[in-house]
C-alpha positions as CSV (number, residue, x, y, z in Angstrom):
1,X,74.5,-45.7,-58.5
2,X,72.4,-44.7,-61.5
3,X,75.3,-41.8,-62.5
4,X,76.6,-43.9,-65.1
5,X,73.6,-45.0,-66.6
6,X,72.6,-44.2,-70.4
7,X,69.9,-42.1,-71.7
8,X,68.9,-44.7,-73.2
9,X,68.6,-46.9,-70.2
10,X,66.6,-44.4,-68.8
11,X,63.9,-45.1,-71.4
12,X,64.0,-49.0,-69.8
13,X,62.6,-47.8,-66.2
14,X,59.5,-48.8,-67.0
15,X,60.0,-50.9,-69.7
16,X,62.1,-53.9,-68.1
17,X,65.3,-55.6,-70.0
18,X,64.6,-57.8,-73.5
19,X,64.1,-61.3,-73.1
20,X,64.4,-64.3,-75.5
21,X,61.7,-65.3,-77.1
22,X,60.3,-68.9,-76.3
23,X,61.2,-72.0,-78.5
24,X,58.3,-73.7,-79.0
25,X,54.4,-73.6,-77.7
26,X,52.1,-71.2,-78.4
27,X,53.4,-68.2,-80.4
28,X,54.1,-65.0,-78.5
29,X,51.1,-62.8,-80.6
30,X,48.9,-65.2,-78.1
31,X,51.0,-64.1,-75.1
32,X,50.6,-60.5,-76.5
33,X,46.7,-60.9,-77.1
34,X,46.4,-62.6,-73.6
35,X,48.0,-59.2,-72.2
36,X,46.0,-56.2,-73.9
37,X,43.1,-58.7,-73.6
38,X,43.3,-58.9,-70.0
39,X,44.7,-55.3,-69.0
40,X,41.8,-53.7,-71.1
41,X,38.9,-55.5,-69.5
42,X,40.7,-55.1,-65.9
43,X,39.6,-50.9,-66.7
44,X,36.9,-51.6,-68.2
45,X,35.2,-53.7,-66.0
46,X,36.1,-51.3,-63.5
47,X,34.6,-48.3,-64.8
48,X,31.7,-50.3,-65.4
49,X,31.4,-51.7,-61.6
50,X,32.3,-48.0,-60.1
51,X,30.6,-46.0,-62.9
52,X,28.1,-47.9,-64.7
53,X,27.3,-50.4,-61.7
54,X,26.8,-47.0,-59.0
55,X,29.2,-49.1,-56.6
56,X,30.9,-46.1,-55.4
57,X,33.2,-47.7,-53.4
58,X,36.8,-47.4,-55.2
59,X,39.0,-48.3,-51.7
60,X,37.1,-50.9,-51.0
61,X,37.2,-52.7,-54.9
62,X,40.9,-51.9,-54.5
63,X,41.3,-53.9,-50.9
64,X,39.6,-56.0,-52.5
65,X,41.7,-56.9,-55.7
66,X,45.0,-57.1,-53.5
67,X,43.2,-59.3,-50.5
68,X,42.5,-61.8,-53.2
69,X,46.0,-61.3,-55.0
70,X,47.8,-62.1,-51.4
71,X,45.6,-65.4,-50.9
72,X,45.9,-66.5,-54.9
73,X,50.1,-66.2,-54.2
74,X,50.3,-68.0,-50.6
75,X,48.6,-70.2,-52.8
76,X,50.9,-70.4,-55.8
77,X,53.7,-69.8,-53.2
78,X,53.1,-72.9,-51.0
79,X,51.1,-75.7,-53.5
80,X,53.3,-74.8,-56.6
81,X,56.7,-74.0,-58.1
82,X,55.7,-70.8,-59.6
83,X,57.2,-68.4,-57.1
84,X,60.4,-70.2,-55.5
85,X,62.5,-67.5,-57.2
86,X,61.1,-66.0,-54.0
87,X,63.5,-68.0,-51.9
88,X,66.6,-66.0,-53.5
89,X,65.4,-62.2,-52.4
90,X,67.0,-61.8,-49.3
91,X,63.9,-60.6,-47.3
92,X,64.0,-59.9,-43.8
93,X,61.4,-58.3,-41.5
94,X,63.2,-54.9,-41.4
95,X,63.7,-54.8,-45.2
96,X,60.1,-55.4,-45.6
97,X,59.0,-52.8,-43.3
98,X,61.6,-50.1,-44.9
99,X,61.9,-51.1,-48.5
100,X,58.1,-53.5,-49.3
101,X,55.8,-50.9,-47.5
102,X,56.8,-47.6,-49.1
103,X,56.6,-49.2,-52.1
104,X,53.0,-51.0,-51.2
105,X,51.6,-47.4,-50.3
106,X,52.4,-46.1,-53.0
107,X,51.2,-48.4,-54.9
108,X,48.0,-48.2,-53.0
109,X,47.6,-44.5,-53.2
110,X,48.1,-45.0,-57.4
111,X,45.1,-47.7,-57.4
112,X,43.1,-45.7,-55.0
113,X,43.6,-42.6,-57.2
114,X,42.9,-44.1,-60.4
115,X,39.6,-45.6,-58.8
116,X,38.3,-42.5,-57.9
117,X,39.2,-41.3,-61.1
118,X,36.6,-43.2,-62.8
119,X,34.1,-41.9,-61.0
120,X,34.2,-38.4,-63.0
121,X,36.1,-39.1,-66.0
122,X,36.0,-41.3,-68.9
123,X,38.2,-44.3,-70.0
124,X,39.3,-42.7,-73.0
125,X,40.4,-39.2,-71.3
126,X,42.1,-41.2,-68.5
127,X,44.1,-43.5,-71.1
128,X,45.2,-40.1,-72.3
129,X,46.2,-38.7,-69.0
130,X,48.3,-41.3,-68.6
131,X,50.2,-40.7,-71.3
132,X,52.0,-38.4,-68.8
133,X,53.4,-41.5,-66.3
134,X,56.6,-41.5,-68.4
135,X,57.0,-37.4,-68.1
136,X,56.5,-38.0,-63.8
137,X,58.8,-41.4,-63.6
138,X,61.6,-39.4,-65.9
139,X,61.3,-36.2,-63.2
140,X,61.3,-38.7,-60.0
141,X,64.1,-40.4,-61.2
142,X,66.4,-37.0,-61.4
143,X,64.2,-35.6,-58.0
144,X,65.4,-38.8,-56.0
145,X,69.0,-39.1,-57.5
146,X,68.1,-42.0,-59.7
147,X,69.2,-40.7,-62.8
148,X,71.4,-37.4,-64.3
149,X,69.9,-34.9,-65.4
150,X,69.3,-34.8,-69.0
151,X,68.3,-31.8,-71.2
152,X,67.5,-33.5,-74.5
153,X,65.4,-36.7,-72.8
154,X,63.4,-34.1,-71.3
155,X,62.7,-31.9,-74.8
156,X,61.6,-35.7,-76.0
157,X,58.9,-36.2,-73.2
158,X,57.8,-32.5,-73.4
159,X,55.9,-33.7,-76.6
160,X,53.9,-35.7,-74.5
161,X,52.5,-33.0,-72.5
162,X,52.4,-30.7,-75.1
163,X,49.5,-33.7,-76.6
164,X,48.2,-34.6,-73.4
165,X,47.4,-30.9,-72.6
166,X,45.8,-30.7,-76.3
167,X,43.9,-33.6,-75.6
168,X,42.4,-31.6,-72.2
169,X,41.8,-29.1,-73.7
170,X,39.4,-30.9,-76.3
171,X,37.5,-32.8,-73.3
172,X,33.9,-32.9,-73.7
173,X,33.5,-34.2,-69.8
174,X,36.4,-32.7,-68.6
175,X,35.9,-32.7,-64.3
176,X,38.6,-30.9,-62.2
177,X,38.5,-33.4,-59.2
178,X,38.7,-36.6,-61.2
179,X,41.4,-34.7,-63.6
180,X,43.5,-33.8,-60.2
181,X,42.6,-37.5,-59.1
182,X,44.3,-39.1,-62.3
183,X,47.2,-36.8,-62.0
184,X,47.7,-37.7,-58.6
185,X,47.3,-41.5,-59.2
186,X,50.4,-41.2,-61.9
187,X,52.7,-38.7,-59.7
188,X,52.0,-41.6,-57.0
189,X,52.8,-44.4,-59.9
190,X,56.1,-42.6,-60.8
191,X,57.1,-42.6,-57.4
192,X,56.2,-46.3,-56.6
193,X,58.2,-47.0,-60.2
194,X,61.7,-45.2,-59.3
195,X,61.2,-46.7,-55.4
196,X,60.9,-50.3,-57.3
197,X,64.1,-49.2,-59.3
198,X,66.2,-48.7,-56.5
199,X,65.4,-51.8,-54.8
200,X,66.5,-53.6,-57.8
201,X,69.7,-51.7,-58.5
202,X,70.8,-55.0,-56.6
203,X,70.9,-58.2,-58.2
204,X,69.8,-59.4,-54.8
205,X,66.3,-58.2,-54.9
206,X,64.9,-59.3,-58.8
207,X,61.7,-60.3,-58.7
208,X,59.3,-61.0,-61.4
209,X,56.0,-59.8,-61.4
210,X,54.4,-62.2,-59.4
211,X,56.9,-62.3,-56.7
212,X,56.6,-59.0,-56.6
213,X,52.9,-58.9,-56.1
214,X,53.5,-62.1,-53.5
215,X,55.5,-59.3,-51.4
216,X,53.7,-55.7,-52.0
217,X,49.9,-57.1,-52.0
218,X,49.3,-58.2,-48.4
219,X,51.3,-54.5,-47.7
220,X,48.4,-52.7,-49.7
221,X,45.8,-54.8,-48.6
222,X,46.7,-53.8,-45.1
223,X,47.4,-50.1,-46.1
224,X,44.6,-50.0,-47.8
225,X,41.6,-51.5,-44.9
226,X,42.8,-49.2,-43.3
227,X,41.9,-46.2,-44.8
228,X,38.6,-48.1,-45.7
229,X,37.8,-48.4,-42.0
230,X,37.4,-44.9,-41.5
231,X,35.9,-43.5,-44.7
232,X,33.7,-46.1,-47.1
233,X,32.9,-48.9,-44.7
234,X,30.4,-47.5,-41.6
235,X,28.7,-46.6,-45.0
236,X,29.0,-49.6,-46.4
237,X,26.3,-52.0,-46.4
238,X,25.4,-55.8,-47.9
239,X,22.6,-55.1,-49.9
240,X,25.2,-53.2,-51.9
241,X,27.7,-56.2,-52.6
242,X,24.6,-58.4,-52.7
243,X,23.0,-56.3,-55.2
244,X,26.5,-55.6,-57.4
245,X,26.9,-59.6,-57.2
246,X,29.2,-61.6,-55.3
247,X,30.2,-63.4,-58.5
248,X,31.3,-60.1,-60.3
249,X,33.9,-59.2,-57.5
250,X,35.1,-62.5,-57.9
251,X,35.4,-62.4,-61.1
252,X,37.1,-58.8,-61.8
253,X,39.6,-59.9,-59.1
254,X,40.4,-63.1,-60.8
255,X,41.1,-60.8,-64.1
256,X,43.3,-58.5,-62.0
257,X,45.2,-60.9,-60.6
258,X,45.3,-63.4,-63.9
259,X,46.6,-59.7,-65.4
260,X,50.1,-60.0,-63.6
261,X,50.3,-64.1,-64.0
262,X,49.9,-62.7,-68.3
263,X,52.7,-59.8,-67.8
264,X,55.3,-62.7,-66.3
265,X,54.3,-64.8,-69.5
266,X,55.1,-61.7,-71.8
267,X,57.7,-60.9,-70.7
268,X,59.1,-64.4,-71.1
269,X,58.1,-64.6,-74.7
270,X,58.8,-61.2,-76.1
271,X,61.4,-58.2,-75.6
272,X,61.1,-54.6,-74.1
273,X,60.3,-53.3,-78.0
274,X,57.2,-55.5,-77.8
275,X,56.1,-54.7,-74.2
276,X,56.1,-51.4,-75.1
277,X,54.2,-51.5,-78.1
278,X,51.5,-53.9,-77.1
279,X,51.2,-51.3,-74.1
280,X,50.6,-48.5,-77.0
281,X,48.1,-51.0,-79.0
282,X,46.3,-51.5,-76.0
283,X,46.2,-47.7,-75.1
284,X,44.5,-47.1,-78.8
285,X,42.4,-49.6,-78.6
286,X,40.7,-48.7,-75.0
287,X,40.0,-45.5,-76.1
288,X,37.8,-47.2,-79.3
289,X,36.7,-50.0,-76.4
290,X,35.6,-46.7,-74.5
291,X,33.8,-44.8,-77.0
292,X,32.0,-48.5,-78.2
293,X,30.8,-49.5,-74.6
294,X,30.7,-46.5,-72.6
295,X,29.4,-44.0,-75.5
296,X,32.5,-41.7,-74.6
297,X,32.5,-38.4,-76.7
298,X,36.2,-38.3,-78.4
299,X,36.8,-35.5,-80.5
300,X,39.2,-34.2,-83.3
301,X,40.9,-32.4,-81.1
302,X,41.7,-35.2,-78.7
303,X,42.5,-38.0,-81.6
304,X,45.2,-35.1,-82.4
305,X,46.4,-34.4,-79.0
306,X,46.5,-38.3,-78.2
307,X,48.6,-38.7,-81.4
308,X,51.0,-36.5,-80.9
309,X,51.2,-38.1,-77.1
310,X,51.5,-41.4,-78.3
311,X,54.5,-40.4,-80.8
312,X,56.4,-38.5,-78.1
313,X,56.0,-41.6,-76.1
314,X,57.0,-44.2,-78.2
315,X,60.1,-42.5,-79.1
316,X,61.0,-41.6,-75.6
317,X,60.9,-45.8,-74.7
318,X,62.0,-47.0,-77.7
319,X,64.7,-44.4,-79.0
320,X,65.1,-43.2,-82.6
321,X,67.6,-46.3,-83.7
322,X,65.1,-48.8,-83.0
323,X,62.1,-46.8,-83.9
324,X,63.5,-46.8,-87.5
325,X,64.3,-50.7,-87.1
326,X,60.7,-51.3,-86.4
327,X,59.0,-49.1,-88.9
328,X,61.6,-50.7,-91.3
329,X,60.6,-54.7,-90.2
330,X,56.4,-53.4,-90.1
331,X,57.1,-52.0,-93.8
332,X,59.1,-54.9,-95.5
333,X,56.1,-57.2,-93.6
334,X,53.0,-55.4,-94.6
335,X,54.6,-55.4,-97.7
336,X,55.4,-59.3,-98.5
337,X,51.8,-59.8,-96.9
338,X,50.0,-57.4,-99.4
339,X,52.1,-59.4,-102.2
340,X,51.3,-63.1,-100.7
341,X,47.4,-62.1,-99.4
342,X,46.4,-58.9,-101.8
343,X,42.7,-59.8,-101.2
344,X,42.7,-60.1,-97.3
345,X,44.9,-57.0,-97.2
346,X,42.4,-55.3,-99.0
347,X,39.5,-56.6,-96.9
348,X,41.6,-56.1,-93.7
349,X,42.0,-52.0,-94.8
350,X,38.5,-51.8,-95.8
351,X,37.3,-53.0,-92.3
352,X,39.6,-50.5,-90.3
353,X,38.1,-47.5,-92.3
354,X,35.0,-49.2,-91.7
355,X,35.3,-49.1,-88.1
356,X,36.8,-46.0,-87.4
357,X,34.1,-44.6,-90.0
358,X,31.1,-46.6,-87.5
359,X,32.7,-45.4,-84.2
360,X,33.2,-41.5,-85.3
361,X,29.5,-41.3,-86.9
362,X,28.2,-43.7,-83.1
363,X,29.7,-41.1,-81.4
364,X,28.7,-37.6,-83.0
365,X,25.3,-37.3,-81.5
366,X,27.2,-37.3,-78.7
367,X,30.4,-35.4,-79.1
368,X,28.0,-32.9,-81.2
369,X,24.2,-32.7,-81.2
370,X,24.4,-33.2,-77.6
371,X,27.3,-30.9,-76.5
372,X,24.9,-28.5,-74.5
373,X,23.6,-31.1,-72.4
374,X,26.6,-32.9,-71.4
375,X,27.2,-32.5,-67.8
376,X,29.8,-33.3,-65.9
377,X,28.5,-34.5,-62.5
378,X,28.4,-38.0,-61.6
């Protein structure tokens, strides 16, 4: 099936196929904005709920998030036109069962991992880790058949670990259970991504991401109870949700689910280049977000590591041709913009030295003064 794909089409696994950008309406930087705007505050309002808040109940916030994503698409599904690509995916009861709820546990064990993982680690370390979902998608896809083999894709990803494992290595708050927690939740993420590969090899089963979520969410909502039944909820009480808020759940679910109506929009209005690049952007800017908000110790070592991660992951997606296209079209554009605008170029640079200035000296009392003191339990 996949022997005769490309090494380049490898790099698309996670990345989708290009799509024409809109004529018309808003302009896709909104779309863009809309995306990084609403993936970051989806992990950073839940570090905040499971971390900051004390609700230490990460199953139960992710049964949650896919109860109210299965009643927001019967909704869409049965009041509006939004999902009635779902009437061409041949779906029967047996295909559900054998090809929707392998995927939908592994979906759920991803979530449930990356939950937990906030719980001992910080936002900017677990942006880092994850750095590494590439490397496990690229070794399920020649583990399950999916892909050949190939030598020189995997020297190009072993830069990423290389940085990752730099960027562990310089963890202030580094915690062995939520480090084996995140690892788990992207081994469990690379699985669910090659699983979701195979079941679209066939032009029969395409599904955006909102028919997709209209399919897999009631599956991990189930899945995911479940599991909740036996371990957080005879501890469970109301006072809890009463005291976290009602309104708050409501809301971070709303994000979440608002989250994949933004990533069909995206993908509408941009191409696979821009997809992955926003996700980089975002990636950066989390960690900043993290260090802002949370007071999360970064250090040299780790802006290195997470550098050299970031570079061996955008050149695994993108590919060296088109890497040299885009740093050509960013240079010839900053350029005719520092010709046309020299004075808000200037003030634009002197803010981003600014900031990065602000946010290192924020952060040093942490990262230095109070290294001894740092503990790791939470």
């Amino acid at each position: 099936m996949a022997n005769g794909r490309s090494s380049q089409d490898d790099r698309k696994l996670e990345s989708g196929t290009a799509a024409t950008k809109g004529r018309g309406g808003l302009h896709p930087a909104f779309y863009i904005a809309l995306w990084i705007g609403l993936s970051s505050s989806v992990i950073i309002f839940n570090k905040w709920i499971l971390s900051t808040a004390k609700f230490n109940y990460p199953l139960f916030l992710t049964t949650w998030h896919m109860t109210f994503s299965t009643v927001m698409t019967q909704i869409l599904a049965h009041f509006t036109t939004k999902l009635d690509s779902r009437h061409r995916v041949p779906m029967t009861p047996q295909t559900y069962m054998k090809a929707i709820m392998p995927i939908g546990v592994m979906f759920s064990l991803s979530l449930i991992c990356g939950n937990l993982a906030y719980l001992y680690l910080s936002v900017s370390f677990i942006q880092m880790l994850k750095a590494t979902t590439a490397v496990a998608t690229l070794l399920s896809t020649w583990m399950f058949g999916i892909a050949q083999v190939n030598l020189k894709t995997l020297a190009n990803v072993i830069l990423i670990v290389i940085g990752v494992m730099i960027a562990s290595f310089g963890e202030i708050k580094f915690d062995m259970v939520g480090f084996l927690f995140q690892i788990g939740g992207v081994v469990f993420e690379a699985i669910r991504l090659v699983m979701v590969q195979a079941l679209l090899s066939s032009a029969e089963f395409k599904m955006d991401p909102l028919v997709s979520l209209y399919y897999f969410a009631p599956a991990c909502a189930v899945g995911n109870f479940a599991v909740m039944f036996f371990t957080e909820l005879p501890r469970m009480t109301m006072s809890e949700i009463y005291s976290l808020g009602i309104s708050t759940l409501i809301v971070n679910a709303a994000i979440a689910f608002f989250l994949n109506v933004s990533s069909v929009l995206l993908i509408g209005k941009t191409s696979a280049v821009v997809l992955t690049m926003a996700g980089v952007l975002k990636d950066v800017l989390l960690v900043f977000a993290s260090m802002a908000i949370f007071h999360d110790p970064v250090t040299a070592q780790q802006f290195f590591g997470y550098s050299i991660s970031l570079a061996g992951l955008t050149y695994y997606k993108l590919g060296a041709e088109k890497m040299n296209a885009l740093a050509t079209d960013i240079r010839l554009q900053v350029g005719e913009y520092r010709r046309t605008q020299p004075a808000k170029a200037r003030l634009i640079l002197t803010g981003a030295v600014m900031s990065i200035f602000i946010l290192g000296w924020y952060n040093a009392p942490i990262s230095g003064l109070d290294y001894p003191n740092v503990s790791t339990a939470h």
